[in-house]
N, CA, C and O atoms as a GROMACS GRO file, in nm:
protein
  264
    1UNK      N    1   9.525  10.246   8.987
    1UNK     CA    2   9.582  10.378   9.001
    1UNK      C    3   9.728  10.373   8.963
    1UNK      O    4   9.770  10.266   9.009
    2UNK      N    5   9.810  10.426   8.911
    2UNK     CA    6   9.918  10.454   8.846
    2UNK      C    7   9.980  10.402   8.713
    2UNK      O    8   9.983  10.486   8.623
    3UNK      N    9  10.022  10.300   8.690
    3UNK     CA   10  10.023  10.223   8.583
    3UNK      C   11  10.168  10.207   8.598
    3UNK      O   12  10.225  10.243   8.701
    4UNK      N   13  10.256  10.132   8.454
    4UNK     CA   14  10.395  10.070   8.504
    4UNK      C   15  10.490  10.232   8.522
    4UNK      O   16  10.455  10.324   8.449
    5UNK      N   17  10.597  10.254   8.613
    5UNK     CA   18  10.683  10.322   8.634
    5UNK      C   19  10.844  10.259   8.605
    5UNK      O   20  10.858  10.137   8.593
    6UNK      N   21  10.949  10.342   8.596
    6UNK     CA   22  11.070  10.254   8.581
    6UNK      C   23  11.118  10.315   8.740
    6UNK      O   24  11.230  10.274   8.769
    7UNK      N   25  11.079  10.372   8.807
    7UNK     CA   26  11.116  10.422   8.944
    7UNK      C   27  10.980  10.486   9.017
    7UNK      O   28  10.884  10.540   8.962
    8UNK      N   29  11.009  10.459   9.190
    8UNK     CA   30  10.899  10.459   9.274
    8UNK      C   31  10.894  10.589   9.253
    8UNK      O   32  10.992  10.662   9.240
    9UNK      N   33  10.740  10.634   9.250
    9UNK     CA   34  10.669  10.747   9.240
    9UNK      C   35  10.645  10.812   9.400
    9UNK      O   36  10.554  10.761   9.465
   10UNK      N   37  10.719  10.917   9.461
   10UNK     CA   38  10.702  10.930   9.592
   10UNK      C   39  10.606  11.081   9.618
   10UNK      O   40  10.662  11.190   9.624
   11UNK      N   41  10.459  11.066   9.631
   11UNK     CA   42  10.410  11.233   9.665
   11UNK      C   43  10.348  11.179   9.806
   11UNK      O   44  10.305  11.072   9.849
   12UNK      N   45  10.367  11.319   9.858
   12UNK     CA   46  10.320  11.315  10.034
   12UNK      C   47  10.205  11.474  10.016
   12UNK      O   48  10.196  11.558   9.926
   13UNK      N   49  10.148  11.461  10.120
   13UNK     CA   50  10.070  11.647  10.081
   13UNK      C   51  10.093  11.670  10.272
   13UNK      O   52  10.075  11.583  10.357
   14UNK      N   53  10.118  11.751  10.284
   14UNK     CA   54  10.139  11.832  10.431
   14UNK      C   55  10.077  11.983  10.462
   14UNK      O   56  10.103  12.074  10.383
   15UNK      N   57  10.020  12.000  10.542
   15UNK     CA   58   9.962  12.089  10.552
   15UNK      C   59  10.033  12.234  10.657
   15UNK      O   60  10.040  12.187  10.771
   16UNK      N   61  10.074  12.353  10.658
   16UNK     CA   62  10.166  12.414  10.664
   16UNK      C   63  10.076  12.447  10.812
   16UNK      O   64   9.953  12.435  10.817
   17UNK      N   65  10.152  12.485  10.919
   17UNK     CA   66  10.063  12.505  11.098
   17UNK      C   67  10.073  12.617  11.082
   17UNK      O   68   9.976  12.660  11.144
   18UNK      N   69  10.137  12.725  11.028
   18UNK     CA   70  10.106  12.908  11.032
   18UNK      C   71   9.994  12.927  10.945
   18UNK      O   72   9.882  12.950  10.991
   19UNK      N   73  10.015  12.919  10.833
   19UNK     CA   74   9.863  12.944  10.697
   19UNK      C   75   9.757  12.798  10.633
   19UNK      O   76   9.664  12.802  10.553
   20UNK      N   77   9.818  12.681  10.706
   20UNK     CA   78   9.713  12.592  10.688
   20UNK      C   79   9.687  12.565  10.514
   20UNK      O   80   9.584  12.517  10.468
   21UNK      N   81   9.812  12.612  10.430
   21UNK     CA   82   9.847  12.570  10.292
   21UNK      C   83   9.916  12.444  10.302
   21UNK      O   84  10.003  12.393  10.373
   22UNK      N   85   9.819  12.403  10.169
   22UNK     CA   86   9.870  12.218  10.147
   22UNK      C   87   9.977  12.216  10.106
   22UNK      O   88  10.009  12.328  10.068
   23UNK      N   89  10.070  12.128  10.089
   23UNK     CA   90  10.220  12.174  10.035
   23UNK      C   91  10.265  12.014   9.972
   23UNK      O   92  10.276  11.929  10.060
   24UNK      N   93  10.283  11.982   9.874
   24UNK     CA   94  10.300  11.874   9.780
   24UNK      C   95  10.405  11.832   9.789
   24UNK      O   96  10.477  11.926   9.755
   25UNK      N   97  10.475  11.739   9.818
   25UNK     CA   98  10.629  11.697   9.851
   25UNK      C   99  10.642  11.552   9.772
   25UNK      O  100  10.567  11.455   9.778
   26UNK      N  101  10.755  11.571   9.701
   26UNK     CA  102  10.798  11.437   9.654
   26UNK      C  103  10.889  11.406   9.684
   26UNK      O  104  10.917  11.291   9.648
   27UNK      N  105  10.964  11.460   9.745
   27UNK     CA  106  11.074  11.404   9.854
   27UNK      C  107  11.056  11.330   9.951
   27UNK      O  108  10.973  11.366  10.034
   28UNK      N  109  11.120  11.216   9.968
   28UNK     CA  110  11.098  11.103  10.020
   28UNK      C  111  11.147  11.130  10.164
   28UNK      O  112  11.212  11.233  10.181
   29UNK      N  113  11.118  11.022  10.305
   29UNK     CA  114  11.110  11.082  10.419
   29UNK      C  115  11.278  11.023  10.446
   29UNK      O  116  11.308  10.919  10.386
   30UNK      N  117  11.365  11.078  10.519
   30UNK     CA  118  11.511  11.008  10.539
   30UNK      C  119  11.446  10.983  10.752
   30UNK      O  120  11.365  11.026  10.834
   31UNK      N  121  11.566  10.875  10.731
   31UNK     CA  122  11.609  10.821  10.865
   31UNK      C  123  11.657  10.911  10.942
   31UNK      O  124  11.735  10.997  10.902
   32UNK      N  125  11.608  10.902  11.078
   32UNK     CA  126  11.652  11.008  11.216
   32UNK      C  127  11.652  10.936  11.344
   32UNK      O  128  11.542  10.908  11.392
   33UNK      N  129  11.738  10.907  11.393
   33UNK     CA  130  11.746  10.869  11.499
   33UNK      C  131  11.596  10.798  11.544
   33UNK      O  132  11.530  10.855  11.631
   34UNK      N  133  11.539  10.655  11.475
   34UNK     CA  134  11.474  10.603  11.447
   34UNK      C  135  11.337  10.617  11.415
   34UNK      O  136  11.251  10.532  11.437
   35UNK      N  137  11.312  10.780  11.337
   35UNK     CA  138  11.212  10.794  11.279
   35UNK      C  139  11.227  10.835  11.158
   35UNK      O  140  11.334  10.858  11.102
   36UNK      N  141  11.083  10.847  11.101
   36UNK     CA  142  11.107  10.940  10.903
   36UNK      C  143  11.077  11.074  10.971
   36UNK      O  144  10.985  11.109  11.045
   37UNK      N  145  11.211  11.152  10.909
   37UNK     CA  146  11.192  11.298  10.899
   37UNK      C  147  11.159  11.347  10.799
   37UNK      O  148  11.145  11.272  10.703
   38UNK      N  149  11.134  11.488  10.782
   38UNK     CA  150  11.153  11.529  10.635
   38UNK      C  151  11.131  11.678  10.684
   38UNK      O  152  11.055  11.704  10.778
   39UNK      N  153  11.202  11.775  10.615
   39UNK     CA  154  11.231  11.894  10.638
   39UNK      C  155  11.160  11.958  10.544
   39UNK      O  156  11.195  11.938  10.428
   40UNK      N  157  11.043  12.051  10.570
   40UNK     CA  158  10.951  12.121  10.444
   40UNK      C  159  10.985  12.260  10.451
   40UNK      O  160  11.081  12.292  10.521
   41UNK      N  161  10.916  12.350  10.386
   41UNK     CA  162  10.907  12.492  10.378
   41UNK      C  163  10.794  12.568  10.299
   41UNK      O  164  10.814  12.567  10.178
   42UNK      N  165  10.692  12.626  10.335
   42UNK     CA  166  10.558  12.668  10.305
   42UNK      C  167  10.585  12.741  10.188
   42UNK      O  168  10.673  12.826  10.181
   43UNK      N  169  10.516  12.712  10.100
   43UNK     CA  170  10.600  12.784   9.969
   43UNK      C  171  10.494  12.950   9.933
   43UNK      O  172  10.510  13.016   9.830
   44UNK      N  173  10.384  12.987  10.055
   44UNK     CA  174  10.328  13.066  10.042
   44UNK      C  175  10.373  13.155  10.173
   44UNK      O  176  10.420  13.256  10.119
   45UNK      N  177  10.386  13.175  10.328
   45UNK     CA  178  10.436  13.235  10.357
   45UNK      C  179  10.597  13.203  10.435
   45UNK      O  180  10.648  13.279  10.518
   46UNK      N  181  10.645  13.099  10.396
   46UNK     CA  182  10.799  13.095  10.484
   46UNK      C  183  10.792  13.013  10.552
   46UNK      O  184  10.909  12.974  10.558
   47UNK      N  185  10.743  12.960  10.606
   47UNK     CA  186  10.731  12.865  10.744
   47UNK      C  187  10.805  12.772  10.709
   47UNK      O  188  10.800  12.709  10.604
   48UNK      N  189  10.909  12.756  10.837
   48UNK     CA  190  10.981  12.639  10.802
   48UNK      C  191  10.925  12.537  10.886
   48UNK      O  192  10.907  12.581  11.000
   49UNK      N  193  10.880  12.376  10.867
   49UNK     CA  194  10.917  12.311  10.977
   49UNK      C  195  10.939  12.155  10.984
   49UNK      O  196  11.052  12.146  10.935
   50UNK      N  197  10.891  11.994  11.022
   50UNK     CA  198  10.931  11.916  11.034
   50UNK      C  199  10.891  11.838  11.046
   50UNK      O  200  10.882  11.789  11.158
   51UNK      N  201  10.829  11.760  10.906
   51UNK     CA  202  10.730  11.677  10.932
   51UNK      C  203  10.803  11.462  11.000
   51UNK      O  204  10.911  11.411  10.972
   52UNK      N  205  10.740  11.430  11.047
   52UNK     CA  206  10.760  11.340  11.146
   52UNK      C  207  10.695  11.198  11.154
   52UNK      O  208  10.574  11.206  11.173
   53UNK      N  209  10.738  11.082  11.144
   53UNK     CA  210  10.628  10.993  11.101
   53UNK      C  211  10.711  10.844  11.173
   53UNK      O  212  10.791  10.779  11.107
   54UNK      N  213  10.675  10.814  11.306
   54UNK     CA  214  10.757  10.707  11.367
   54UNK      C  215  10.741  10.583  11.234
   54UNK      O  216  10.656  10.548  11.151
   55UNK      N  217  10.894  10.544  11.282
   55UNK     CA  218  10.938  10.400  11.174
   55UNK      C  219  10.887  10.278  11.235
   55UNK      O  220  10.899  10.274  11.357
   56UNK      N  221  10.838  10.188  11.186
   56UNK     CA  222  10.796  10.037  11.208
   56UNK      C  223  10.893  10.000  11.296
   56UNK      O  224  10.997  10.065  11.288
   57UNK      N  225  10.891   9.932  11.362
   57UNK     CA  226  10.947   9.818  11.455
   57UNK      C  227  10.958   9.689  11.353
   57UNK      O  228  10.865   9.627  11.302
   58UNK      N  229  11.090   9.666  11.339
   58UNK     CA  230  11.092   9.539  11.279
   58UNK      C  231  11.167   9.443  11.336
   58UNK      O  232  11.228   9.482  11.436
   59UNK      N  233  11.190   9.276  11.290
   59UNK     CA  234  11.209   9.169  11.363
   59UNK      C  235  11.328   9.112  11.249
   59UNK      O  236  11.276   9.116  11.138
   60UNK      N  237  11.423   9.077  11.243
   60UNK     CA  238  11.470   9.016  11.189
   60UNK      C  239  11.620   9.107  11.174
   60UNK      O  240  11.649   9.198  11.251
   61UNK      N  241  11.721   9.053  11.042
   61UNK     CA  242  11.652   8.941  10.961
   61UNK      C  243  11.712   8.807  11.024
   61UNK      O  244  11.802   8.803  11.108
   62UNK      N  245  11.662   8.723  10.981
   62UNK     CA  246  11.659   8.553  11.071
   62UNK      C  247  11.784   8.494  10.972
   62UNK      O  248  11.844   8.568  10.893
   63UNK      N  249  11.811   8.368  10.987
   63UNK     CA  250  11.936   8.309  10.957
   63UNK      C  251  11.868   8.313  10.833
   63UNK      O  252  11.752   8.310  10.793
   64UNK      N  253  11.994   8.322  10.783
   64UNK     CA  254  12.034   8.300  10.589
   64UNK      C  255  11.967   8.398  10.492
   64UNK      O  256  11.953   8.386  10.370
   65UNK      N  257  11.920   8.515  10.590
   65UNK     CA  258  11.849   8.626  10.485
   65UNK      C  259  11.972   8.766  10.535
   65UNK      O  260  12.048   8.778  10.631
   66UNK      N  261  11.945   8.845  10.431
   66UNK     CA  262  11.995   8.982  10.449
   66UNK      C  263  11.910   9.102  10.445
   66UNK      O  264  11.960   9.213  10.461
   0.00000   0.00000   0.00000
């Protein structure tokens, strides 16, 4: 599925909670006070709202890495 890119290809699909329209996002999720946010808007009736996706727990990094 995809083939070579020169940059990451980012699509998400979200589904809108007033009209239940799919909504295609290639905007990537940003950092929030340790989760992925991402701020949408129903492009059929208005709805604004906030999609949400807790961040990994990670361990490191250990001596001599960055």
């Amino acid at each position: 599925m995809g083939g070579k890119h020169t940059w990451k290809i980012t699509l998400h699909y979200h589904r809108c909670g007033e009209c239940g329209y799919i909504i295609e996002s290639r905007k990537d999720y940003e950092v929030l006070l340790g989760e992925y946010v991402k701020e949408l808007q129903c492009k059929r009736c208005g709805h604004r709202f906030t999609a949400k996706k807790a961040k990994p727990k990670t361990f490191g990094p250990l001596w001599g890495e960055e």
